[in-house]
C-alpha positions in Angstrom: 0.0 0.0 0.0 1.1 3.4 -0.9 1.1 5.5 2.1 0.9 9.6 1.9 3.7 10.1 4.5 6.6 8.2 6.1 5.6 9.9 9.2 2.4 11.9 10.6 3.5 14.4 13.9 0.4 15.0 15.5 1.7 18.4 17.3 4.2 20.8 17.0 5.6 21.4 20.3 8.8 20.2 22.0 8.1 16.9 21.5 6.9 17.1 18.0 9.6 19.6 16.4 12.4 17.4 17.9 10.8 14.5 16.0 10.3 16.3 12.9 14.3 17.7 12.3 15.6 14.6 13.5 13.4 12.3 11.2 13.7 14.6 8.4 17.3 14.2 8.8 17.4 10.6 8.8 15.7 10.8 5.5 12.0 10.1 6.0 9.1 12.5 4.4 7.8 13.7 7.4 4.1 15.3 8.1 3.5 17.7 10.9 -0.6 18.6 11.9 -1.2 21.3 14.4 -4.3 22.3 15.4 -3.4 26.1 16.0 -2.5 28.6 14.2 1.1 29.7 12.4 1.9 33.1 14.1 4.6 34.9 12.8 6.7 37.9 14.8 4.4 40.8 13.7 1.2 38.7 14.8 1.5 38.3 17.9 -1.1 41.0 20.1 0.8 43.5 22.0 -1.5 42.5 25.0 -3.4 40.2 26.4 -6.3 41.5 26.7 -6.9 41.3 23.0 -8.7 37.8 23.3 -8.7 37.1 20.0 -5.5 36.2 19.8 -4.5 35.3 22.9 -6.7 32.8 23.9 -7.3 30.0 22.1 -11.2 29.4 22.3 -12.1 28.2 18.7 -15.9 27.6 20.0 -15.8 31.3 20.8 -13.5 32.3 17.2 -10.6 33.5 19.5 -7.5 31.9 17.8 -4.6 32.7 19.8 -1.7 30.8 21.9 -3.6 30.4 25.7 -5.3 27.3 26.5 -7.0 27.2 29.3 -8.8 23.9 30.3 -10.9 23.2 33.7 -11.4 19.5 35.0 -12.6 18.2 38.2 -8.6 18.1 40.1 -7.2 20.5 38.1 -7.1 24.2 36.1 -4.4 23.9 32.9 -2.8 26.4 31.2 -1.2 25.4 28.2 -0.4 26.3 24.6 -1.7 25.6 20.9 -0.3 27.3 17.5 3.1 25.9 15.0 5.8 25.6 18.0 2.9 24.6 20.5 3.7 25.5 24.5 7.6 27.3 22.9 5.2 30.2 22.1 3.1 31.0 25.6 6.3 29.7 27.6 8.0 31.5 30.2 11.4 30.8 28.1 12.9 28.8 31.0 15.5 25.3 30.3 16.6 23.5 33.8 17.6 20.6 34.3 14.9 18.6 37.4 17.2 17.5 40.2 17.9 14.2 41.4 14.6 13.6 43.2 12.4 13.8 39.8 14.1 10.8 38.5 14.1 8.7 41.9 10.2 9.3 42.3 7.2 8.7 39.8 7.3 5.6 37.7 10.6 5.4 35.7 10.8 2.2 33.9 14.3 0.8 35.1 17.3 2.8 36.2 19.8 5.5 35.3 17.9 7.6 33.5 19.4 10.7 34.7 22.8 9.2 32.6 20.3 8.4 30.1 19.1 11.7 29.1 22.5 14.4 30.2 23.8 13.9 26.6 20.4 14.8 25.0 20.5 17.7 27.6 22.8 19.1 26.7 22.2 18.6 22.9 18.3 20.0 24.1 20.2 23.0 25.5 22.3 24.0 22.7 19.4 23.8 20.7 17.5 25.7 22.4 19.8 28.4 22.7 19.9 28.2 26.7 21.9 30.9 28.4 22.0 32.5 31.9 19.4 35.3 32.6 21.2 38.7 31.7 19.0 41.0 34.0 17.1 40.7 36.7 14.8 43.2 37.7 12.8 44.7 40.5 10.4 41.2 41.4 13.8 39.1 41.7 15.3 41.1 43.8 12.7 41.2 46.3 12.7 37.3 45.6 16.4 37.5 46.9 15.6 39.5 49.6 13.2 36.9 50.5 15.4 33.8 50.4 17.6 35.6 52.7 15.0 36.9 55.4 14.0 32.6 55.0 17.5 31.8 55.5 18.0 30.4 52.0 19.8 32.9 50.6 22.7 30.5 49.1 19.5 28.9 47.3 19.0 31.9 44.9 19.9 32.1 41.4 19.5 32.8 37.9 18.0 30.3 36.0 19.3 29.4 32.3 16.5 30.7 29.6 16.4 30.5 25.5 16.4 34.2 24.7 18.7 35.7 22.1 19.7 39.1 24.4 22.3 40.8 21.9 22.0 44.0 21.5 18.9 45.6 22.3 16.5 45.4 19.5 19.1 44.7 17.0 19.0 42.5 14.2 21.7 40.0 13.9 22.1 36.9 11.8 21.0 33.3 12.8 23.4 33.5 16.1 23.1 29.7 16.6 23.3 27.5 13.8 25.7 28.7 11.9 23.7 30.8 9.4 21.1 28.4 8.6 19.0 29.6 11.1 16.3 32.7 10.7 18.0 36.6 11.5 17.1 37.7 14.7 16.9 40.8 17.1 18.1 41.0 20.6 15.8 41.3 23.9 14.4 44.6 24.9 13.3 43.2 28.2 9.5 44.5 27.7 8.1 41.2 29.5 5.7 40.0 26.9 7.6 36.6 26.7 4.7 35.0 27.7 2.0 36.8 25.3 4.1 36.4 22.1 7.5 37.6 21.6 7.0 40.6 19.1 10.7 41.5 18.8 12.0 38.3 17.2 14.2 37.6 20.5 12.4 34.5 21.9 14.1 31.2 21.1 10.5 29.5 20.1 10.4 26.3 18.1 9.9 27.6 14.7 13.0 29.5 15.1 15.3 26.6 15.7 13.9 22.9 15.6 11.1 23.5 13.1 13.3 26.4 11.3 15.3 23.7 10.1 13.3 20.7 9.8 11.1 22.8 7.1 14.6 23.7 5.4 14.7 19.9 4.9 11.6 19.4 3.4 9.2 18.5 6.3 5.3 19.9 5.5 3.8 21.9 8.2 -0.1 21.7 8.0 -2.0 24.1 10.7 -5.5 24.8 11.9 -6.0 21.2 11.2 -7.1 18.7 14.4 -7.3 14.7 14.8 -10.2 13.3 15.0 -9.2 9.0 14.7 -6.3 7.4 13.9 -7.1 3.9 12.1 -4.8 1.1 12.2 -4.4 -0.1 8.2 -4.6 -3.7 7.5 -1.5 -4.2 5.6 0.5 -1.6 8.0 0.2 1.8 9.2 -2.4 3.9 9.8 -5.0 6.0 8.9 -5.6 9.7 10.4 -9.2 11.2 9.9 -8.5 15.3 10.5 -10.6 18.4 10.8 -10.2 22.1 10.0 -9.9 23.6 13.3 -11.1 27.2 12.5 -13.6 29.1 10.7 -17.4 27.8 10.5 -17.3 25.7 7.8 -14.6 22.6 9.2 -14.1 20.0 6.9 -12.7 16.6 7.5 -9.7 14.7 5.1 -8.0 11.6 5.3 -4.3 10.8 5.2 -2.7 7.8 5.3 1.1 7.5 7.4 3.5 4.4 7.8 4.2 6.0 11.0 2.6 8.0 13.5 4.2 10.3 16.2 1.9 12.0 18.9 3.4 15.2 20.3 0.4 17.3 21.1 0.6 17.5 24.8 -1.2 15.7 28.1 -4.5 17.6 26.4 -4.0 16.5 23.0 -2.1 13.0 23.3 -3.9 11.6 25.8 -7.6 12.6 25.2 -6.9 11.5 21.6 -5.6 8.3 22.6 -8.6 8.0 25.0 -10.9 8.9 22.2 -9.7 6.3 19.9 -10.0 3.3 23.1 -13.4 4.2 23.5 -14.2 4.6 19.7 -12.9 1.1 19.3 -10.3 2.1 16.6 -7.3 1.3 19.0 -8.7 -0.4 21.4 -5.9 -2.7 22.4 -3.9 0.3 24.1 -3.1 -0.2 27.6 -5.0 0.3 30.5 -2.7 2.5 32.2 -3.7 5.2 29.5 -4.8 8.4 31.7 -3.4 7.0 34.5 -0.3 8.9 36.4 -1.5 12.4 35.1 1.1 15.0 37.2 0.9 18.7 37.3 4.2 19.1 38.3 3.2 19.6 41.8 2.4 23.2 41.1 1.3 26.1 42.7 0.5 29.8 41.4 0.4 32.7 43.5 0.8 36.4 43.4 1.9 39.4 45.6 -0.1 42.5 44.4 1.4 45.8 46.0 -1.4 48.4 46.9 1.3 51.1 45.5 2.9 50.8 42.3 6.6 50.5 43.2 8.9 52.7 42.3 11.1 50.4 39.5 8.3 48.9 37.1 8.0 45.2 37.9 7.1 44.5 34.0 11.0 45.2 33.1 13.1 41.9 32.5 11.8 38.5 30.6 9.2 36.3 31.9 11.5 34.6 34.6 15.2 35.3 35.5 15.4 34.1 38.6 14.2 31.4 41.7 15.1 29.9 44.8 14.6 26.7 47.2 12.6 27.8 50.5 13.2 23.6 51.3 14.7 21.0 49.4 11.5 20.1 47.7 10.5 23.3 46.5 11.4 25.5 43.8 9.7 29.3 43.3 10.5 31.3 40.6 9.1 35.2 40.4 7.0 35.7 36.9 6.4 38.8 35.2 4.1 39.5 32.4 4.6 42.9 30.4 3.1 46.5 30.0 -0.6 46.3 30.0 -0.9 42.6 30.1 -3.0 42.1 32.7 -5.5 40.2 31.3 -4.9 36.5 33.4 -5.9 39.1 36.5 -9.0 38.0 35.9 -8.3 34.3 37.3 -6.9 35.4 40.6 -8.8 36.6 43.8 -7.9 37.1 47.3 -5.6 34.1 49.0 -7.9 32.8 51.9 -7.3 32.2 55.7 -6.3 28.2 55.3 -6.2 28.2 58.8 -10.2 29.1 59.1 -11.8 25.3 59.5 -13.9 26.0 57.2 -15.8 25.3 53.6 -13.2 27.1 50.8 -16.1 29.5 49.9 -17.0 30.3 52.8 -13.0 31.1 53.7 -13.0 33.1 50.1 -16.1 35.1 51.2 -14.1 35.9 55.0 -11.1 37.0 53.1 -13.7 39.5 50.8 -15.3 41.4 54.2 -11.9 41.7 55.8 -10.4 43.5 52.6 -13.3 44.4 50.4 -11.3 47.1 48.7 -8.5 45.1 47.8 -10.7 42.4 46.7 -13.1 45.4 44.3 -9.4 46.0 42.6 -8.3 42.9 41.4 -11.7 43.2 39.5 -10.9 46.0 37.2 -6.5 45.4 37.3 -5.2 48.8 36.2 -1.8 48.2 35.8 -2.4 44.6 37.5 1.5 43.4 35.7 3.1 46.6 36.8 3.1 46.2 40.7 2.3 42.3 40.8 4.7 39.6 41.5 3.9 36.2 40.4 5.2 33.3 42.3 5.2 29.7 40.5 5.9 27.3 42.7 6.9 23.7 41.9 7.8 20.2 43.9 9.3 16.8 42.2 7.4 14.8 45.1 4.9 11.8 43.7 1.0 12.8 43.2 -1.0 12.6 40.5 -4.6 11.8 38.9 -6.1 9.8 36.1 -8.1 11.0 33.2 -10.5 9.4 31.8 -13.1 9.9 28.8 -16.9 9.6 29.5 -20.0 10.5 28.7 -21.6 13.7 31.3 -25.2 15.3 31.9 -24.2 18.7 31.6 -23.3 17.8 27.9 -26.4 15.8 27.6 -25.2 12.7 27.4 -22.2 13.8 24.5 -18.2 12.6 25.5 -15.8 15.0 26.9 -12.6 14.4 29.4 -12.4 14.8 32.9 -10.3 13.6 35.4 -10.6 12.4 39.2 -8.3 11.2 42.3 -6.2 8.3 42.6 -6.0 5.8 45.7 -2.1 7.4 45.7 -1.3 10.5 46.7 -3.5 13.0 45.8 -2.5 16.2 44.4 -2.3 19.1 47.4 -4.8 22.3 46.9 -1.8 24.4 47.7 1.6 24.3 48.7 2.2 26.0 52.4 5.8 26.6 51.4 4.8 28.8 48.5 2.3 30.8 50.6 4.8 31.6 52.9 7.0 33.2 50.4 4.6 34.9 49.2 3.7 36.5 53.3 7.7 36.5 53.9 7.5 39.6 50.5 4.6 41.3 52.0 6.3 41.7 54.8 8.8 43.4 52.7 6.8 45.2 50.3 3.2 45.5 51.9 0.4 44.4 49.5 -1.7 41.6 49.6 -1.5 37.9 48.4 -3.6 36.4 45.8 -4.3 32.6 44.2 -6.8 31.7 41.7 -10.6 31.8 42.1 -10.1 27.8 41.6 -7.9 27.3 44.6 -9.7 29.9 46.8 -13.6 29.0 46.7 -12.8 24.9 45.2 -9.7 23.8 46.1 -8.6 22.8 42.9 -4.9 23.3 41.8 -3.7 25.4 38.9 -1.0 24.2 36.7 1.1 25.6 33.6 3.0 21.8 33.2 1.0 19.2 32.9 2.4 16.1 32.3 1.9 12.4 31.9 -0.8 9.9 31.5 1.1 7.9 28.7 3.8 6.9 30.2 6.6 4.3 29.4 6.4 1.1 31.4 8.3 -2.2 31.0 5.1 -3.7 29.5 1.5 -3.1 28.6 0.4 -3.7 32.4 2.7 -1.3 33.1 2.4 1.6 31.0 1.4 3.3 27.5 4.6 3.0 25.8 8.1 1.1 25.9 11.4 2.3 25.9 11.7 3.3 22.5 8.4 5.1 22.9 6.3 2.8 21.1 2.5 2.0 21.9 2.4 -1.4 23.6 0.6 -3.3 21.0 0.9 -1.1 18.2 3.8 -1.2 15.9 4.6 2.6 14.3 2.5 4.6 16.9 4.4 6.5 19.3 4.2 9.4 22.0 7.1 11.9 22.2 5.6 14.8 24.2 5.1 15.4 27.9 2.6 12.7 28.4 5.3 10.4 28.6 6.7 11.9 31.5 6.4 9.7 34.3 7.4 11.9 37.4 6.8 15.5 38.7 9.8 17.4 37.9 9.8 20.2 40.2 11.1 22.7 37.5 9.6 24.4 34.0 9.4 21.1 32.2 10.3 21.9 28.8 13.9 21.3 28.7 13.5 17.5 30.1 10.7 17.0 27.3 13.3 18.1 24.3 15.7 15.7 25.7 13.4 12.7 26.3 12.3 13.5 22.7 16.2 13.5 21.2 16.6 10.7 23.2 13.7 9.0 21.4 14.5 9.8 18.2 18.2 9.1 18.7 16.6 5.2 18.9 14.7 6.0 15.5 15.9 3.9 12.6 17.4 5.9 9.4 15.3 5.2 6.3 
């Protein structure tokens, strides 16, 4: 049988670029599908608060690079467009520390040998260099660390930002001319809106840069709907124009099949596909050991804007470790991007033994006017420090696909609580950084409406629930990162991640995915 493609990438994000410049180099023709859009430099909105293309709502026409998806455990931010989470990420490339790869469910040992080479290879990629500035928000985060008595904790962490010369244009500075020109940082903050000054090292300036110089096909606005093993080998991939009113479906036919759309694309795909009966064989394990990175997002909000703008700098430059589980990093957004304001509310009184709303609604009549201001953030990103906090320690939940009433009767995914350990609300640790810098700076502290009146845990790194095992009983996928029981399906993305990793996840996710690829036959 003649087959359209050698391989189908389902996704364009760490994962999926990875896969498509190293298959492209080992000769195959090579298909990549994304389901957002292709954004180029100029397209990008200046702020977030133009919806329409920030957020990515298709049901609502809004065709941006934010994601936001609610489930029953868990609130997830994460990305869509060509270059997937690169574009709405925070820029920042560590490496987890020892206690991500002795926890979760690692198939075997020694993977921290394993994957430094294809760190490393990840990092130069990536264009990962040490934050040049840090501005107002980390150094209130070092004063913290110090008044905590973790002062020898801080430090800058490594990012992939081209900084040169200040809105300069230079040629390709990392690939020996064969990447795209570029301009250096201006520092204006936007990293995480779109990087409109060509200084953000996303994946269609370096992976997918190159793998389209080779010959790969990029086709966006497009979204699976099946994926149909063929009789006499490969499969069959039924897809759907994801914008616009009129959506269209088209089939294409791929020897092999790579998924690299994320926890939210992978995995409810996958799901889809079980309960459709097209791949039903897949393991049972599939939603199973969902992690979000044992994450926690809070923010400081100063009643007075301070007196050095706290937009200046990139997205993050700097962090810390209050304990040796914990790692915080400050966050900035830019100039009139204040739009994700509109999530967070006042942090409640955890102490009050009481229902979360009823705590929320305490916290409201003890500071009503701070409360009435986060409603209308004027200058919300100017005097707010954001405080991501992260653990490697093991908790998780499964996700599952089923039908639900409030969709009369229709599919969707949803997740719920393990008999393991269950994901935590908040972190304690985090909130008392974030008290340790009021203390400092006065203000007030602030989660998300989710955590304050629910209890439920917001998270920009999802990861897992298709992860490798030593068999089908075991997990999704071997160590090759193949679907147990079906030959030429495979799952490079951060669904295969089998542990928290207690830092920004994207670096460990290129490197699992060189590592895969390294194991990929040549043509």
């Amino acid at each position: 049988m003649k087959h359209d493609w050698d391989v189908i990438i389902v996704g364009s994000g760490f994962g999926g670029s990875v896969s498509a410049l190293r298959l492209a180099e080992k000769g195959y023709k090579v298909l990549v599908i994304e389901k957002g859009k292709r954004y180029r430099t100029e397209d990008f909105p200046k702020t977030n608060w133009n919806l329409r293309k920030y957020f990515w709502m298709p049901r609502l026409f809004l065709y941006g690079i934010q994601c936001m998806t609610l489930l029953k455990d868990v609130f997830i931010l994460h990305g869509a467009g060509v270059g997937g989470g690169s574009l709405v990420y925070a820029n920042t490339l560590l490496v987890p520390p020892d206690q991500a790869f002795d926890s979760g469910n690692w198939p075997g040992s020694n993977w921290k040998d394993k994957l430094a080479p294809f760190y490393e290879k990840a990092k130069q990629m990536l264009g990962a260099t040490p934050a040049k500035y840090q501005g107002e928000t980390d150094k209130l985060l070092s004063d913290c660390a110090h008044l905590m008595g973790k002062g020898d904790t801080f430090h800058s962490v490594d990012v992939g930002v081209y900084f040169g010369e200040n809105g300069k244009k230079a040629a390709d500075p990392y690939f020996d001319g064969k990447g795209p020109e570029r301009s250096g940082c201006t520092l204006c903050g936007g990293c995480m809106v779109g990087c409109r000054y060509n200084a953000k090292n996303t994946l269609d300036k370096n992976y997918l840069y190159l793998a389209e110089q080779l010959g790969v096909t990029i086709l966006p606005e497009q979204e699976v709907q099946n994926i149909h093993p063929l009789e006499d080998g490969g499969y069959q991939l039924t897809i759907r124009k994801s914008t616009g009113i009129n959506r269209p479906t088209q089939k294409l036919q791929s020897k092999k099949v790579i998924l690299s759309g994320g926890v939210m694309g992978t995995v409810k795909l996958l799901l889809k596909c079980r309960d459709n009966g097209s791949l039903n064989e897949i393991s049972h394990k599939l939603g199973d050991f969902v992690r979000t990175n044992s994450e926690a997002i809070l923010a400081v909000k100063l009643t007075k804007p301070p007196a050095e703008d706290f937009t200046k700098g990139i997205a993050i430059s700097a962090g810390f470790h209050p304990d040796e589980n914990t790692h915080i990093e400050t966050v900035r957004y830019g100039q009139g991007q204040s739009a994700m304001a509109l999530l967070t509310t006042l942090l409640p009184d955890r102490k009050i033994p009481l229902p979360g709303f009823i705590r929320w609604g305490i916290s409201i009549v003890r500071s009503p006017l701070q409360f009435m201001s986060n409603l209308f953030p004027i200058n919300w990103a100017k005097k707010t420090i954001i405080l991501l906090v992260m653990q490697p320690v093991n908790n998780y939940l499964k996700l599952n696909y089923k039908p639900r009433w409030w969709r009369l009767g229709k599919k969707s995914m949803n997740s719920h609580s393990n008999t393991g350990e269950k994901i935590p609300s908040h972190i304690p640790i985090g909130e008392k950084t974030a008290e340790t810098i009021i203390q400092k700076t006065g203000g007030v502290a602030l989660t998300s409406y989710m955590d304050s009146i629910f209890g439920i845990p917001t998270t920009a790194h999802i990861l897992g629930g298709a992860i490798m095992g030593i068999d089908s009983e075991s997990g999704v996928i071997d160590g090759n990162f193949e679907v147990f029981n079906y030959p030429g399906l495979y799952v490079v993305d951060g669904s295969s991640i089998p542990s928290n990793l207690g830092v920004n996840p994207s670096l460990t996710i290129t490197a699992m995915a060189e590592y895969a690829m390294s194991r990929f036959p040549e043509k």
